[in-house]
C-alpha positions as CSV (number, residue, x, y, z in Angstrom):
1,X,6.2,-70.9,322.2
2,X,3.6,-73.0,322.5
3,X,2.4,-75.1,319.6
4,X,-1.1,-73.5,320.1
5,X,0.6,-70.1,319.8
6,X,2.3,-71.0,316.7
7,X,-1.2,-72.5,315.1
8,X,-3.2,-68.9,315.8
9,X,-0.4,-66.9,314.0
10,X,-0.3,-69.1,311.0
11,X,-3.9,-69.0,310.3
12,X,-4.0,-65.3,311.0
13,X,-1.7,-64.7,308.3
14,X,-2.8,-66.8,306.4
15,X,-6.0,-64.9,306.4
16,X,-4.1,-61.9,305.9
17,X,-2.6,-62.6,302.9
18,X,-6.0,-63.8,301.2
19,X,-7.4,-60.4,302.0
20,X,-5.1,-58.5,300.4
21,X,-4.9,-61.0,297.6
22,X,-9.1,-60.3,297.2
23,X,-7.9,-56.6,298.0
24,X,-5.6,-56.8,294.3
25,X,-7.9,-57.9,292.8
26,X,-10.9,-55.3,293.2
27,X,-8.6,-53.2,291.6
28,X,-8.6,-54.6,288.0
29,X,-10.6,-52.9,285.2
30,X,-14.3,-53.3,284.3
31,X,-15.7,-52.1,281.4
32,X,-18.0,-49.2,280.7
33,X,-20.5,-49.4,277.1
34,X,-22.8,-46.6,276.2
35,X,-25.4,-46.6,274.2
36,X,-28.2,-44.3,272.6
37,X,-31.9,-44.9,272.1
38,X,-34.6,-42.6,271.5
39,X,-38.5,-42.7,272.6
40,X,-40.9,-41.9,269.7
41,X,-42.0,-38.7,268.4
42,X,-44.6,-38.2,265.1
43,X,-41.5,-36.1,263.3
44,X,-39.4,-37.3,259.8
45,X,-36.7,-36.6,261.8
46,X,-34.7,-35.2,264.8
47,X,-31.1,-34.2,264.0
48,X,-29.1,-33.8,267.4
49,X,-25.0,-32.6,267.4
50,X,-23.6,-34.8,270.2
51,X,-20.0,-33.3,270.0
52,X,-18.4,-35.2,273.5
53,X,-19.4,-37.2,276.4
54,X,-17.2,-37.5,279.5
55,X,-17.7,-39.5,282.8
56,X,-17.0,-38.5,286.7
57,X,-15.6,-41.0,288.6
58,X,-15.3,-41.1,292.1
59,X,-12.2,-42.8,294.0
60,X,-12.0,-44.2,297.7
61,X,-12.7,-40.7,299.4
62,X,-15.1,-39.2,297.5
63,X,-13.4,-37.5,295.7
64,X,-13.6,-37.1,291.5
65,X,-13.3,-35.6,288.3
66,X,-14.0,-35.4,284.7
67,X,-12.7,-38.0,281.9
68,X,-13.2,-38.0,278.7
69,X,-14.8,-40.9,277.0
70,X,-13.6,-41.9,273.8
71,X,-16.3,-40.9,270.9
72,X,-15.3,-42.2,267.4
73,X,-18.2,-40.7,265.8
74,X,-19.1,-37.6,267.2
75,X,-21.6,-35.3,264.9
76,X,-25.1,-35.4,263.9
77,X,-27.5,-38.1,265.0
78,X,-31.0,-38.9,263.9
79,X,-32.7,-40.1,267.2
80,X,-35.5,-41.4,265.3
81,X,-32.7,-44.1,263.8
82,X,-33.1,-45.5,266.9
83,X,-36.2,-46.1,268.3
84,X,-38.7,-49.6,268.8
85,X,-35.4,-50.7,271.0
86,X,-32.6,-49.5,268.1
87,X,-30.0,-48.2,269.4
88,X,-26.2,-47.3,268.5
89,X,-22.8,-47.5,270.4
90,X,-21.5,-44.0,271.6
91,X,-18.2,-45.6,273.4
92,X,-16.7,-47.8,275.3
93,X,-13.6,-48.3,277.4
94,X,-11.6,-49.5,280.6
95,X,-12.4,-47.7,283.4
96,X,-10.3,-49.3,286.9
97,X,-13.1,-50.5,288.9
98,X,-14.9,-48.1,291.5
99,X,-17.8,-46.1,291.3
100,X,-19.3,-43.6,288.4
101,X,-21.4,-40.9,289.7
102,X,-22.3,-38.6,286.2
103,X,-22.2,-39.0,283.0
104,X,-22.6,-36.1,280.7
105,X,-23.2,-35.0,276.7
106,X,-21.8,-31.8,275.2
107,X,-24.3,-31.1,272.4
108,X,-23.3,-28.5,269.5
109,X,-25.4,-26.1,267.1
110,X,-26.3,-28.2,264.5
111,X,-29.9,-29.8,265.2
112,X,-32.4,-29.6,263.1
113,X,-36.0,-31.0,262.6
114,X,-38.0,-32.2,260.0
115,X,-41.8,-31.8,260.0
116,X,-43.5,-33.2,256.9
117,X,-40.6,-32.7,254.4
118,X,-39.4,-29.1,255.9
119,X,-36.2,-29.0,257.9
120,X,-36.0,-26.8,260.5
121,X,-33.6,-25.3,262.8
122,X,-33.7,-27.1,266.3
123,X,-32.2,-23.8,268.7
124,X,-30.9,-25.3,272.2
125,X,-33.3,-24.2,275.0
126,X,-30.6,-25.3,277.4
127,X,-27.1,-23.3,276.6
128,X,-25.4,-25.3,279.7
129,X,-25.8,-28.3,277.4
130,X,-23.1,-26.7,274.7
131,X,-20.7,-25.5,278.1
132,X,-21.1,-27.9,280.7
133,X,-22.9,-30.8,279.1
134,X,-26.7,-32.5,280.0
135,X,-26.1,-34.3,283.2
136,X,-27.3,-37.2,284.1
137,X,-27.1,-39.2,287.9
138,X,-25.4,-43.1,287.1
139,X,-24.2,-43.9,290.7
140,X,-23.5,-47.2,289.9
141,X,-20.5,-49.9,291.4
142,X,-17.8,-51.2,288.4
143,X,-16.9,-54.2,289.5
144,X,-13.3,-56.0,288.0
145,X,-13.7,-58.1,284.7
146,X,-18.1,-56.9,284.5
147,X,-18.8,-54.7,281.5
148,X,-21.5,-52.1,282.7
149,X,-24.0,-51.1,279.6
150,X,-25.4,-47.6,280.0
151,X,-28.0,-46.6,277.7
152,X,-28.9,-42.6,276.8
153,X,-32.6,-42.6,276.1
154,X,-33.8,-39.0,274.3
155,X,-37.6,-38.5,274.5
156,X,-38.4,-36.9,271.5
157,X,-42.1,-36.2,272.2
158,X,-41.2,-34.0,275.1
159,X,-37.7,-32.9,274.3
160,X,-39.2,-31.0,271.3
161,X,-40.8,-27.8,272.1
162,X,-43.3,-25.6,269.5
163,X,-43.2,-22.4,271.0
164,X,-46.4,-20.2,270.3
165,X,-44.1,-18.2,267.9
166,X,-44.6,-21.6,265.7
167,X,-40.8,-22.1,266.3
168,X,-39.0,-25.4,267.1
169,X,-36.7,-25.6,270.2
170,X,-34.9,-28.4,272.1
171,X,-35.0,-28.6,275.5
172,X,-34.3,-32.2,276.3
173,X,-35.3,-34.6,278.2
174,X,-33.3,-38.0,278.6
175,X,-32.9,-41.0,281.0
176,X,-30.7,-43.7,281.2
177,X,-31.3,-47.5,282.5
178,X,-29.1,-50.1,282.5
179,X,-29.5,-54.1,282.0
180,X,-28.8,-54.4,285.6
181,X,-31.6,-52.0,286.8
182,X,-34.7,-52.8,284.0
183,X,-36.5,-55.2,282.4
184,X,-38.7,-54.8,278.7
185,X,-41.5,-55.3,277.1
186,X,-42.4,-56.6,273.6
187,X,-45.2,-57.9,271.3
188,X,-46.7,-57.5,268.0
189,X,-49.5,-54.8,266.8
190,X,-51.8,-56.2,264.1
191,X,-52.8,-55.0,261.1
192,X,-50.1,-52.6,259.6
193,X,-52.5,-49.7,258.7
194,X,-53.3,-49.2,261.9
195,X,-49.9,-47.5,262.1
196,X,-50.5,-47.7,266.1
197,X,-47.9,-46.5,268.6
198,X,-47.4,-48.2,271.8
199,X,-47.5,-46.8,275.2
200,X,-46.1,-48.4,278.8
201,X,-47.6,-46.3,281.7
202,X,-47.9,-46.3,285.1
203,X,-48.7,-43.2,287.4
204,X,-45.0,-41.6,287.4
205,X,-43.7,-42.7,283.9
206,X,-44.7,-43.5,280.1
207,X,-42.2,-45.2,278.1
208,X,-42.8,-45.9,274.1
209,X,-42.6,-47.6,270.6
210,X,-43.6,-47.6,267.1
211,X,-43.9,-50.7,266.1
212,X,-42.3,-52.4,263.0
213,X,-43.7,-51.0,259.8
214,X,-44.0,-54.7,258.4
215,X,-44.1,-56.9,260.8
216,X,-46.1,-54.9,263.9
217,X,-43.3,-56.1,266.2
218,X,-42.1,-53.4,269.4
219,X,-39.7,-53.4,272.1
220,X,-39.9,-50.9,275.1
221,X,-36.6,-51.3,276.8
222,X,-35.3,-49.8,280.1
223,X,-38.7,-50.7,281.8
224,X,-38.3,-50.6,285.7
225,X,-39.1,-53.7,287.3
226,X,-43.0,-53.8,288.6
227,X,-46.8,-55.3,288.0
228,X,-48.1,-51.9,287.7
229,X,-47.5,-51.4,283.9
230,X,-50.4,-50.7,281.2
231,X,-49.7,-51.1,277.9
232,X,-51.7,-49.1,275.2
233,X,-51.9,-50.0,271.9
234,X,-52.7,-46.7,270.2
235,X,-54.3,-47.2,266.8
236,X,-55.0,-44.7,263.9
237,X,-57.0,-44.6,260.7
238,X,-60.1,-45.4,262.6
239,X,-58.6,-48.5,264.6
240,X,-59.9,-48.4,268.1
241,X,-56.8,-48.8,270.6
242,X,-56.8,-51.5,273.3
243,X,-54.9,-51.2,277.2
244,X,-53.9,-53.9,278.8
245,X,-53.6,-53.6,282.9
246,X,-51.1,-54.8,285.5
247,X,-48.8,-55.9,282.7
248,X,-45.5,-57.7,285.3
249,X,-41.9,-56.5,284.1
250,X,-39.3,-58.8,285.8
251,X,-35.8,-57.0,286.5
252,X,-33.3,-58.2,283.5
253,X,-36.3,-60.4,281.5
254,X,-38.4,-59.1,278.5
255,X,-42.3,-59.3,278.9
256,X,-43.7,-60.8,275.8
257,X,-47.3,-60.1,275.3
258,X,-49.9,-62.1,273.1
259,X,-49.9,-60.3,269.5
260,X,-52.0,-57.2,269.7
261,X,-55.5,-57.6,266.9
262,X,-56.8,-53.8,266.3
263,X,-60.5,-53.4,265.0
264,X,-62.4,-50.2,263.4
């Protein structure tokens, strides 16, 4: 054979072999995180019964099905705990790398609201949510050795409904972002008794914060990347509120914005 001959087949296996190495190795595990966060909502509280969450994976064909993610805590959750950029760990665990299409949350009977001292019941306008769980589209790639941090973000404002019967219902309404897929935006809101919320808005979405009772400080996280943002700072007790146009939000960086003064 000639020596020419003998050089092509060695390299070709060669390359061979480091393929299938790289092939091993986009099998390991990655790591999926899940969070919740909550948009603001002028409530004492909002009492939601998460009971499970589960994840559909998908494998090389398309093909998938329902896990069971691990929930130390499941029970009754104060969404307003976790607003301003709070949040609180639902799970975690190995997942072998591939791709998640859905995540979902199995939400039980008990959630309530308060409204100025007064607890209320908060009746499920969604029943699929207690059988086959709130839905939401993830689609996202787990590669080996990256964790992957999901957050769950309830909108209180709007998952709250007052019927005209002067009755409280839930019918949520939730997104989730990721660190990959957003950016933020923060700042400070000045003086305290303006008690002013803060609004990011752009023609398709708004996004939302109370700031820090003490200090004025907000965070709006999961802000999709654009220069098309307007942040309101929405005063009470007589303080005027100021907006603040084409405000840039750089995918994976936090927009800080000089400290907000409101006047009467």
């Amino acid at each position: 054979m000639k020596l020419s001959h003998v050089l092509f087949w060695f390299v070709y296996l060669a390359l061979a072999l480091i393929s299938l190495s790289s092939c091993h190795k986009e099998k390991g595990n990655s790591r999926l995180t899940v969070y919740l966060t909550d948009a603001p909502a002028a409530y004492d509280a909002v009492n939601i019964d998460i009971v499970r969450l589960e994840i559909k994976a998908t494998d090389d064909f398309g093909e998938g099905s329902w896990q069971v993610l691990p929930f130390a805590n499941p029970g009754v959750y104060n969404l307003l705990d976790f607003t301003n950029g709070m949040d609180t760990l639902l799970s975690s665990l190995e997942l072998p790398a591939g791709r998640v299409s859905q995540l979902r949350m199995i939400l039980g009977t008990n959630n309530s609201i308060v409204v100025d001292g007064t607890t209320m019941d908060l009746p499920l306008t969604t029943p699929s949510a207690q059988q086959t769980g709130l839905k939401f589209n993830i689609h996202a790639d787990l590669r080996p050795g990256i964790e992957y941090k999901l957050w769950i973000d309830f909108d209180c404002a709007r998952s709250v409904v007052l019927s005209g019967n002067g009755e409280y219902k839930l019918k949520p309404v939730i997104r989730t972002f990721t660190e990959a897929t957003s950016g933020a935006i923060s700042g400070v809101v000045l003086p305290a008794a303006a008690e002013a919320m803060v609004f990011a808005t752009t023609d398709t979405d708004t996004l939302g914060a109370i700031p820090d009772p003490l200090t004025g400080a907000f965070l709006i996280r999961g802000v999709p990347p654009g220069i098309n943002w307007k942040v309101t700072a929405d005063g009470n007790n007589n303080y005027q509120d100021q907006s603040f146009e084409n405000i840039n939000v750089v995918l994976g960086e936090t927009t800080v914005m000089d400290t907000i003064t409101l006047v009467q």
